[in-house]
C-alpha positions as CSV (number, residue, x, y, z in Angstrom):
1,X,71.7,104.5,77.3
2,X,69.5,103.0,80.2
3,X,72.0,100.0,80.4
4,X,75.2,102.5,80.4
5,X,73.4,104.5,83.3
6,X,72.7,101.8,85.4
7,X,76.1,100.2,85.2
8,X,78.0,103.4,86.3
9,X,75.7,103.7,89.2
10,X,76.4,99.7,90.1
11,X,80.0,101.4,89.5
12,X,79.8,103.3,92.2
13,X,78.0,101.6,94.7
14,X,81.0,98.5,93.9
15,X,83.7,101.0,94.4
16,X,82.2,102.2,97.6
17,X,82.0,98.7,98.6
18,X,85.0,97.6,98.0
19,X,86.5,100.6,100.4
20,X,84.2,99.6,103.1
21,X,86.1,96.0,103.3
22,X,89.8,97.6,102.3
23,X,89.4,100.2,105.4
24,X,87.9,97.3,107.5
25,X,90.5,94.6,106.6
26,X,93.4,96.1,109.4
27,X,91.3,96.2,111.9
28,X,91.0,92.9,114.6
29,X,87.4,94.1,115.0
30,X,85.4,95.8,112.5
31,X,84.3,99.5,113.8
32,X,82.4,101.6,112.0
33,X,84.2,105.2,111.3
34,X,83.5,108.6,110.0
35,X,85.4,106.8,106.9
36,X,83.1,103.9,107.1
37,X,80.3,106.3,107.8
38,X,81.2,108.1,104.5
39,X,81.4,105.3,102.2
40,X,78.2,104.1,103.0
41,X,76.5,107.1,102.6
42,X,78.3,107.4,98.9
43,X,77.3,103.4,98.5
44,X,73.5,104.4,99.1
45,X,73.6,107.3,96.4
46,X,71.6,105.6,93.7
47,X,69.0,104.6,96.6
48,X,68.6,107.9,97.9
49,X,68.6,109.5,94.5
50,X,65.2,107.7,93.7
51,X,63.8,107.9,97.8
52,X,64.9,111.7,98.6
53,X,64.2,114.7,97.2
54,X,66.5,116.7,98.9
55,X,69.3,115.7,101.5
56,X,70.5,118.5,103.5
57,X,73.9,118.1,105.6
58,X,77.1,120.1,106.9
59,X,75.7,123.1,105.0
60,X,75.3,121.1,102.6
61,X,71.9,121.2,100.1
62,X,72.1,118.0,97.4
63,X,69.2,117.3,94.9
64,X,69.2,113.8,94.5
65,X,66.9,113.7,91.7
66,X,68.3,116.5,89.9
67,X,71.8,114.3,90.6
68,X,73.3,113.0,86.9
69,X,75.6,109.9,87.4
70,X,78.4,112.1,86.6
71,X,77.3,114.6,89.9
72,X,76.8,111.4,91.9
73,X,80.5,110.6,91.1
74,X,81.7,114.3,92.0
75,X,79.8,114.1,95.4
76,X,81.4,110.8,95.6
77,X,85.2,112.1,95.2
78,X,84.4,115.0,97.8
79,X,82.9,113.2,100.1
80,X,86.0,110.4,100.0
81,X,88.9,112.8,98.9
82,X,89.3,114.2,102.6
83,X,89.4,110.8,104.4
84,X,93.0,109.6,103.3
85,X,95.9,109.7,101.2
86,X,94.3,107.4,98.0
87,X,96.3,105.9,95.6
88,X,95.5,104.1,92.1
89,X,99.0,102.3,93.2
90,X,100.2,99.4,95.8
91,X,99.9,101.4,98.6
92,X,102.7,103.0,100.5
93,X,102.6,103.6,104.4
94,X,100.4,106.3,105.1
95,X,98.1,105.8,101.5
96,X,95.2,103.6,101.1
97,X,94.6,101.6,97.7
98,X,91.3,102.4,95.6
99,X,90.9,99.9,93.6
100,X,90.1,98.8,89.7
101,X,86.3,100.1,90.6
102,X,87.3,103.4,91.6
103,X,90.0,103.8,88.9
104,X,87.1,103.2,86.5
105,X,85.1,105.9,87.9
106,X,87.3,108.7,87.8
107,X,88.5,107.5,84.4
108,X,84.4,108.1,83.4
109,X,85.1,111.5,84.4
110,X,88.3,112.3,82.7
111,X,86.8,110.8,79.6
112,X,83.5,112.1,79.7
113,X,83.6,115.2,81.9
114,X,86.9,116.9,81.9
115,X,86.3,119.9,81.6
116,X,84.2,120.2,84.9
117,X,87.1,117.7,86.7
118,X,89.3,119.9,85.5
119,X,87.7,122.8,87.3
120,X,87.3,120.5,90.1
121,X,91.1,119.5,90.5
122,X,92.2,122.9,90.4
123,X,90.1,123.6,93.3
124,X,91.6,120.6,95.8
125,X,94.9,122.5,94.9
126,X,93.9,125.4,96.4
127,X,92.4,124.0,99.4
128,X,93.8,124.2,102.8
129,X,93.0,120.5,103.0
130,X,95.9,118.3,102.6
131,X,94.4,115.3,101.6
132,X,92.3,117.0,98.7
133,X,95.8,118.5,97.3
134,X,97.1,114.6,98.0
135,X,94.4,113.7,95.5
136,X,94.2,116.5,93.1
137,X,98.3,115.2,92.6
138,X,97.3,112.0,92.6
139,X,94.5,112.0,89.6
140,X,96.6,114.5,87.6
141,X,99.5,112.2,87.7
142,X,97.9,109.1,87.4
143,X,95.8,110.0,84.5
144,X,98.8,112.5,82.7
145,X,96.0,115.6,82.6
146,X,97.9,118.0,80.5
147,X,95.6,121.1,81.1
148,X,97.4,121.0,85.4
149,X,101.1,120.4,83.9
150,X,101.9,123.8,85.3
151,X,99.6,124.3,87.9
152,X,100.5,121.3,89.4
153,X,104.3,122.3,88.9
154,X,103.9,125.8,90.4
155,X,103.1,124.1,94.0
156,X,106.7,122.9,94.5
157,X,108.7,124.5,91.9
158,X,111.6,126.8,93.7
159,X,111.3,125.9,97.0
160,X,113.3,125.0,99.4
161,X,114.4,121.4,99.0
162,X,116.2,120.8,102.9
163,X,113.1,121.3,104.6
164,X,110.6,118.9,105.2
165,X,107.7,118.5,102.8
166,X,104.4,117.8,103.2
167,X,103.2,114.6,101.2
168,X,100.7,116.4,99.4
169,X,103.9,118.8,98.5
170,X,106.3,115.5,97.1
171,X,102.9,113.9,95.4
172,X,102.9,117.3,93.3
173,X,106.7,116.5,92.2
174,X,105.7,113.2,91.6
175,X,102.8,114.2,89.3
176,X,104.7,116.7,87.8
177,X,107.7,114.1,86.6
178,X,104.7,111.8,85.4
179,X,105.0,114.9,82.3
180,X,108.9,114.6,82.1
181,X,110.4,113.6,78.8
182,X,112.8,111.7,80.3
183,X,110.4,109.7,83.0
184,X,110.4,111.0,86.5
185,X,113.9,113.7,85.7
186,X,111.6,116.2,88.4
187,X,111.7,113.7,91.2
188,X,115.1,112.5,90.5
189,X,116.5,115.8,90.2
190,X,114.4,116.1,94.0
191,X,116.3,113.5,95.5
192,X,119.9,114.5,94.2
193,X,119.2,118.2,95.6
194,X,117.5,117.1,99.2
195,X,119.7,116.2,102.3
196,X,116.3,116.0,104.4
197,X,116.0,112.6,105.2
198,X,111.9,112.6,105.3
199,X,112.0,113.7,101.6
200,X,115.0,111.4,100.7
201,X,112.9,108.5,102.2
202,X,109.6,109.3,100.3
203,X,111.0,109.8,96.9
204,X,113.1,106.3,96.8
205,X,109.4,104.6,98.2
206,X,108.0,106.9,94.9
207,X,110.5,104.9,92.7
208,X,109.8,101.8,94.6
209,X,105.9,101.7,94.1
210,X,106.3,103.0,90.5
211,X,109.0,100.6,89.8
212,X,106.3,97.9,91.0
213,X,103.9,99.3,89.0
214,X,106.0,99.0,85.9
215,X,106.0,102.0,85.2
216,X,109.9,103.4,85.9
217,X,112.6,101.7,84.1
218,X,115.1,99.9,86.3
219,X,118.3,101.5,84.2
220,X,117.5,105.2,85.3
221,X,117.2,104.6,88.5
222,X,120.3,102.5,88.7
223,X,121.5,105.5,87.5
224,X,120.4,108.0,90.3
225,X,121.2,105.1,92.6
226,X,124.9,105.4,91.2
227,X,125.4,109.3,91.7
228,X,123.9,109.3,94.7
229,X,126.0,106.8,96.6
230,X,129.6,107.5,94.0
231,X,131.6,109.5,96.3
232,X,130.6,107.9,99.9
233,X,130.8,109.7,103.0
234,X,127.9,110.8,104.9
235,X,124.9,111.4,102.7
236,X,125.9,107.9,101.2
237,X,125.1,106.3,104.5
238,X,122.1,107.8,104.8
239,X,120.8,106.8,101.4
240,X,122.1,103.6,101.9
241,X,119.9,102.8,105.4
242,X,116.7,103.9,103.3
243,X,117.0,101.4,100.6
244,X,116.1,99.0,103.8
245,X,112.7,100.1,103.0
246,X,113.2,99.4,99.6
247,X,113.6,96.0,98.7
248,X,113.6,96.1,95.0
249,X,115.9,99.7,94.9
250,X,117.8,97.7,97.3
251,X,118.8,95.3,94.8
252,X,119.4,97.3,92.5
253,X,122.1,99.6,94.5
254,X,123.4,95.8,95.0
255,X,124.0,94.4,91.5
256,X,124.6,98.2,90.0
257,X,126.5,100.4,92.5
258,X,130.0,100.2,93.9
259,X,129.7,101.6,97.5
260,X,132.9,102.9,98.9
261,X,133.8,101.7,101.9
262,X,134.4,104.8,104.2
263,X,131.9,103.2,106.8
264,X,131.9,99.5,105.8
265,X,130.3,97.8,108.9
266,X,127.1,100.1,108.1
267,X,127.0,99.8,104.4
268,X,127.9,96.4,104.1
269,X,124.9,95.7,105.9
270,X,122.4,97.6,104.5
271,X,123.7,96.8,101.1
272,X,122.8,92.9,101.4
273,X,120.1,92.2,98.8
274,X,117.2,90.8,101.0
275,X,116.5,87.1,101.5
């Protein structure tokens, strides 16, 4: 029991680490931020539960005696979940990667303590903070946590698909398609009924990173790829300059998809499989 203990809070002061280096590694010189800042606070939990008895901060009262491993994870997500966009995947523009350590922590709690992350996640949904919704999508997807099928799906469901989304808003489609009986139907049915380019551009990088991830199958989204670019013309085009961002979607559009050739300089072009 005393060996499990200590290992989960080694856990998180690696996972905490880990961050530190991944939020350090773009910059030329290192520079300590109120991300850095956070992180190694979080790192130094299992040190300050045994030093402090309490810690208070930003209203803030924390027990860190009274603090099970479980809490100290918990105080660990809040803390972080605000920073960033996180992702269990190969990060996307915009998201930051967390890593095998953090994956490990969170999946401690949805073994362990679901009901309480439960609780927890449906919370972040409700916030006004973006980046806790962002993550709320992101575990619930990630981790297929049945009990927020329909929460989750209520946060997008009927909207209007021609405006531009918040990510936080297209991660909840995204989650919600991780349920889908046929994988991701939600977020391709999203991308056939959107002409806004912002969301056009975020869904194909969804298929991209899960595509990477092995976790999409190649043949359905050749597929969408094919309905989407069959009759030409405008919205064609449009599509067409995204997969630039797109390597491996690109290829596919290549080898599966005959592109008409209403604008053939453009598509042409953009349809070249990359080097």
């Amino acid at each position: 029991m005393l060996k499990t203990k200590l290992s989960r809070e080694a856990l998180l002061t690696t996972a905490c680490g880990v961050l530190i280096v991944l939020h350090g590694l773009p910059m030329k010189i290192f520079t300590v931020t109120p991300i850095t800042l956070t992180l190694l606070v979080l790192a130094a939990l299992p040190a300050l539960r045994g030093m402090l008895t309490v810690f208070k901060g930003a209203g803030v009262e924390v027990n860190f005696r009274e603090l099970t491993v479980h809490e100290q994870v918990f105080f660990f997500l809040d803390g972080i979940a605000t920073q960033q966009a996180w992702t269990f995947y190969a990060p996307r523009a915009d998201e930051q990667y967390l890593g095998p350590a953090f994956h490990h922590l969170v999946k401690e709690l949805v073994t362990n303590n679901r009901t309480r992350l439960v609780a927890r996640l449906r919370q972040w949904l409700d916030s006004p903070e973006p980046n806790l919704r962002w993550f709320a999508a992101e575990i619930i997807g990630f981790f297929r946590i049945e009990e927020l099928r329909r929460v989750v799906r209520r946060h997008w469901e009927g909207a209007d698909w021609n405006r531009t989304w918040e990510p936080w808003e297209l991660n909840c489609v995204w989650a919600s398609a991780r349920f889908d009986a046929v994988p991701y139907a939600s977020l391709r049915e999203a991308l056939l009924a959107t002409r806004n380019r912002d969301n056009q551009a975020w869904i194909l990088r969804a298929f991209e990173q899960m595509l990477a991830a092995g976790e999409a199958r190649q043949e359905d989204i050749a597929e969408t790829l094919r309905e989407l670019l069959r009759d030409g013309g405008e919205r064609a085009g449009e599509v067409v300059a995204l997969l630039r961002d797109c390597p491996t979607l690109q290829g596919i559009a290549a080898a599966s998809v005959s592109v008409p050739t209403a604008s053939p300089g453009v598509q042409s072009e953009a349809m070249e499989q990359p080097a």
